[in-house]
VOMI-327503 format. One record per residue (C-alpha): residue number from 1; residue in three letters; x, y, z negated. Coordinates in steps of 0.25 Angstrom, whole numbers, plus 5000, padded with zeros to 4 digits. Example, Ala and Ser with C-alpha at 12.3 -4.5 7.8 and 13.67 -1.06 7.14 Angstrom:
2
   votor   bapa     xx     yy     zz
       1    ALA   5049   4982   4969
       2    SER   5055   4996   4971
END
This chain:
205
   votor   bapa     xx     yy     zz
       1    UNK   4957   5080   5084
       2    UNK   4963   5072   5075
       3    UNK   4967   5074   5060
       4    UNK   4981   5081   5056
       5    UNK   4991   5072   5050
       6    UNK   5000   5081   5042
       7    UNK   5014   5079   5042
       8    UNK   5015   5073   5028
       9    UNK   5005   5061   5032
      10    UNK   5012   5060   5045
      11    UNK   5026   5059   5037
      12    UNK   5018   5047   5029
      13    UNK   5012   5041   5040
      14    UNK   5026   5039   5045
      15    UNK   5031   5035   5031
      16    UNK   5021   5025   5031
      17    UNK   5026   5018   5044
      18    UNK   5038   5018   5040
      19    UNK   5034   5009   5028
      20    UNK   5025   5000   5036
      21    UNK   5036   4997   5044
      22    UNK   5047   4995   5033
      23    UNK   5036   4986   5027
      24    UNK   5033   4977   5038
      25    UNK   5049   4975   5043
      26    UNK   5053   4972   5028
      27    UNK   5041   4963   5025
      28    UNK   5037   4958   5037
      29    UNK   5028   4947   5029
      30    UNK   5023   4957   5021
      31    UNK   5014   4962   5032
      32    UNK   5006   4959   5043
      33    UNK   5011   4971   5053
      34    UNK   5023   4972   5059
      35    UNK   5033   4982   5061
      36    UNK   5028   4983   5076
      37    UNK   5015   4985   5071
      38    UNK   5020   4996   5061
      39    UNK   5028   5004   5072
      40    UNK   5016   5001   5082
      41    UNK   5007   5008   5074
      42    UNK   5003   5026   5077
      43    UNK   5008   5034   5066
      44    UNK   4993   5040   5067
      45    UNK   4989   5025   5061
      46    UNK   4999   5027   5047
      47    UNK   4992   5040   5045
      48    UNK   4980   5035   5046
      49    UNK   4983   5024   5035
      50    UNK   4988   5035   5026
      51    UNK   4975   5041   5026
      52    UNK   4966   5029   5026
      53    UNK   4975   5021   5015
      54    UNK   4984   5025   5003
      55    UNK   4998   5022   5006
      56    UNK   5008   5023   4996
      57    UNK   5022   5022   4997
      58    UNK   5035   5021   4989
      59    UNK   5049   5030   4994
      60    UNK   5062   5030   4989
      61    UNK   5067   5045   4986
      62    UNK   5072   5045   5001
      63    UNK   5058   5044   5007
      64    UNK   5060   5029   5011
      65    UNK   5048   5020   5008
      66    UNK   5050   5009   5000
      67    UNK   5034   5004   4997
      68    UNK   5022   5004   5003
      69    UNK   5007   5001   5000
      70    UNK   4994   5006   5006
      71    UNK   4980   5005   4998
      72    UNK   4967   5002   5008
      73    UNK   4955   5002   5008
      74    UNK   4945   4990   5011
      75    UNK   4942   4986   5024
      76    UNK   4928   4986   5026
      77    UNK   4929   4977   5036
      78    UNK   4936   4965   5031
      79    UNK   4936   4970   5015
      80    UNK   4926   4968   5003
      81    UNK   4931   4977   4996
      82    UNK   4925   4989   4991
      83    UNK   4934   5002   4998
      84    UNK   4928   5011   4986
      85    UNK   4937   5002   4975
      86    UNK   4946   4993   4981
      87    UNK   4959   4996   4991
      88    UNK   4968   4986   4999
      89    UNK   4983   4988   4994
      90    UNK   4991   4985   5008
      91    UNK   5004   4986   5015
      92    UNK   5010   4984   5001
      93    UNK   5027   4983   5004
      94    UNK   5039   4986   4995
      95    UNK   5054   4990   5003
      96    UNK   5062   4975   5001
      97    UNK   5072   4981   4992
      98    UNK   5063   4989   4982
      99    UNK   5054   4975   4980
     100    UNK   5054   4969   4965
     101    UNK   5056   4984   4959
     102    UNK   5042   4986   4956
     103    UNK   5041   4994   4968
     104    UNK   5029   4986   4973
     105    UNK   5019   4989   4961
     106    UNK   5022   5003   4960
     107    UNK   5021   5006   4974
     108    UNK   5006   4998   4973
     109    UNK   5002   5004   4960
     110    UNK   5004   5017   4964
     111    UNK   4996   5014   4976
     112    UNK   4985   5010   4966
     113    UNK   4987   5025   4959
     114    UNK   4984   5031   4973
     115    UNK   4972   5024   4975
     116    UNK   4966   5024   4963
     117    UNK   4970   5041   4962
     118    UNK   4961   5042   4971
     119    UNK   4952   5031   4971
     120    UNK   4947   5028   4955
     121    UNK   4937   5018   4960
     122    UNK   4948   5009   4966
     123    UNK   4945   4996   4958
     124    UNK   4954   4984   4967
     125    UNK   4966   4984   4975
     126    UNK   4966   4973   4988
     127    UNK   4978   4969   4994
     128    UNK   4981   4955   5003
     129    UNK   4994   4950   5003
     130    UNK   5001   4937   5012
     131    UNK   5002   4924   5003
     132    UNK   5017   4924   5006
     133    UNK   5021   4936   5001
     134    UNK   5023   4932   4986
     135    UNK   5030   4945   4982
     136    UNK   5018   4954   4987
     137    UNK   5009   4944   4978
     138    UNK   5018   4944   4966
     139    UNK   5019   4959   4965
     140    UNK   5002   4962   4966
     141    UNK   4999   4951   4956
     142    UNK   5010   4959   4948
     143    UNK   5002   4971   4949
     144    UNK   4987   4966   4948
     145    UNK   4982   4960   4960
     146    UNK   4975   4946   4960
     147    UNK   4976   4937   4972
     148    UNK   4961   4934   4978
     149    UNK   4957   4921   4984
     150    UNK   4956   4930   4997
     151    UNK   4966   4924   5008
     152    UNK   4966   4930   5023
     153    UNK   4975   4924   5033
     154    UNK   4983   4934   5044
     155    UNK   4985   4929   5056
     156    UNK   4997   4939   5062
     157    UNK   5011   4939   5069
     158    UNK   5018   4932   5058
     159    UNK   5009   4921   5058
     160    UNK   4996   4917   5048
     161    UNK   4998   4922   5033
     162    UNK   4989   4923   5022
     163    UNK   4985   4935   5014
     164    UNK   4980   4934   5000
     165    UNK   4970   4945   4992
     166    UNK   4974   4952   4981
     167    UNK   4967   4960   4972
     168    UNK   4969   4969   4959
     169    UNK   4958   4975   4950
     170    UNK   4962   4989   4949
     171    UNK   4965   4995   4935
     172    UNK   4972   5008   4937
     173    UNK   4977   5008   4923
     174    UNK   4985   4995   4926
     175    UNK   4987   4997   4942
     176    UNK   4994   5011   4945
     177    UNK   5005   5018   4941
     178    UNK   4999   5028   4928
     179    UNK   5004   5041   4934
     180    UNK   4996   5040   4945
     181    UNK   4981   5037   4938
     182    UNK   4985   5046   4929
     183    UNK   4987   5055   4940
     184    UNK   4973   5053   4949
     185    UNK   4971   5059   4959
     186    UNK   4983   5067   4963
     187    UNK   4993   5061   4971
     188    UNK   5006   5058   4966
     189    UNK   5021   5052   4970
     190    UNK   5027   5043   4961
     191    UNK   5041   5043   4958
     192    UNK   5047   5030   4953
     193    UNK   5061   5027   4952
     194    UNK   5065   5034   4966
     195    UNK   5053   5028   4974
     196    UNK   5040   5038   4976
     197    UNK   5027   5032   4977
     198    UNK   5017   5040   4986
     199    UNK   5005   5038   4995
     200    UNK   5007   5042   5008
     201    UNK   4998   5055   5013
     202    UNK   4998   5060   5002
     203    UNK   5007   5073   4994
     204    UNK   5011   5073   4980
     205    UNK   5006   5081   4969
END
């Protein structure tokens, strides 16, 4: 018998989709998916990444999603990183209109927070982004992350394109939004000029 998905994870799951599929048809470049992929894919599959990986999301006060970003852990299987301290930041997208507000670094920092509330042995973020997109550089070099020699080439639908590694030594002080590691372990919405942060499957308090 499988497990029971409450109706509030369901809701989520389906908030979730909803984002990956805004994301990929705004910023198609920005991701290796499409939106066929995204609608080709069982809702089962999104409540499964909400269990297995920490998904945070920004909403405007009518519910809409404007932000996205998941935190993962290491692959095993093609990663040298050590799961115990270190997550891969993924899946990183800011709605079109809301870019250059600050948006992006909150939305990621916040995500820090939520890890690190419940992980205080989390000493390195991981993320790998396409050479070509110099706004998604701009802003994590902004925000900490060092670009590695690490290169890897994708081979996919919209041709051959280049990744490049990041990576940012964590310092919580520096790296999250206070409230929250003041805050650690309880879980939290943020509210910030009409936008909520939040990590999708799981309740305020």
């Amino acid at each position: 018998m499988g497990t029971r998905v409450s109706s509030e994870l369901r809701s989520d799951a389906e908030i979730l989709h909803d984002a990956m599929r805004e994301a990929v048809s705004t910023s198609p470049h920005s991701f290796l998916r499409t939106r066929a992929d995204i609608e080709a894919v069982p809702p089962d599959v999104w409540v499964d990444e909400i269990r297995s990986s920490r998904w945070a999301v920004a909403q405007q006060l009518d519910g809409s999603v404007v932000g996205v970003a998941a935190s993962k852990r290491p692959n095993p299987a093609v990663d040298s990183e050590d799961p115990a301290t270190s997550r891969y930041i993924e899946s990183v997208w800011i709605h079109p209109r809301l870019r250059r507000k600050l948006l992006g670094e909150r939305l990621i920092k916040y995500l820090f927070a939520a890890e690190y509330c419940t992980n205080q042995h989390i000493r390195q973020f991981v993320l790998w982004v396409y050479a070509t997109n110099a706004a998604a550089m701009r802003l994590y070099e902004h925000i900490g992350f060092e670009r590695t020699p690490e290169r890897n080439v994708e081979r996919g639908v919209r041709g051959t394109r280049t990744e490049i590694k990041y990576r940012l030594d964590f310092d919580p002080e520096v790296h999250t939004t206070v409230s929250l590691v003041a805050g650690r372990g309880r879980r939290h919405h943020q509210l910030h000029r009409g936008v909520t942060y939040r990590v999708l499957g799981q309740s305020g308090g």
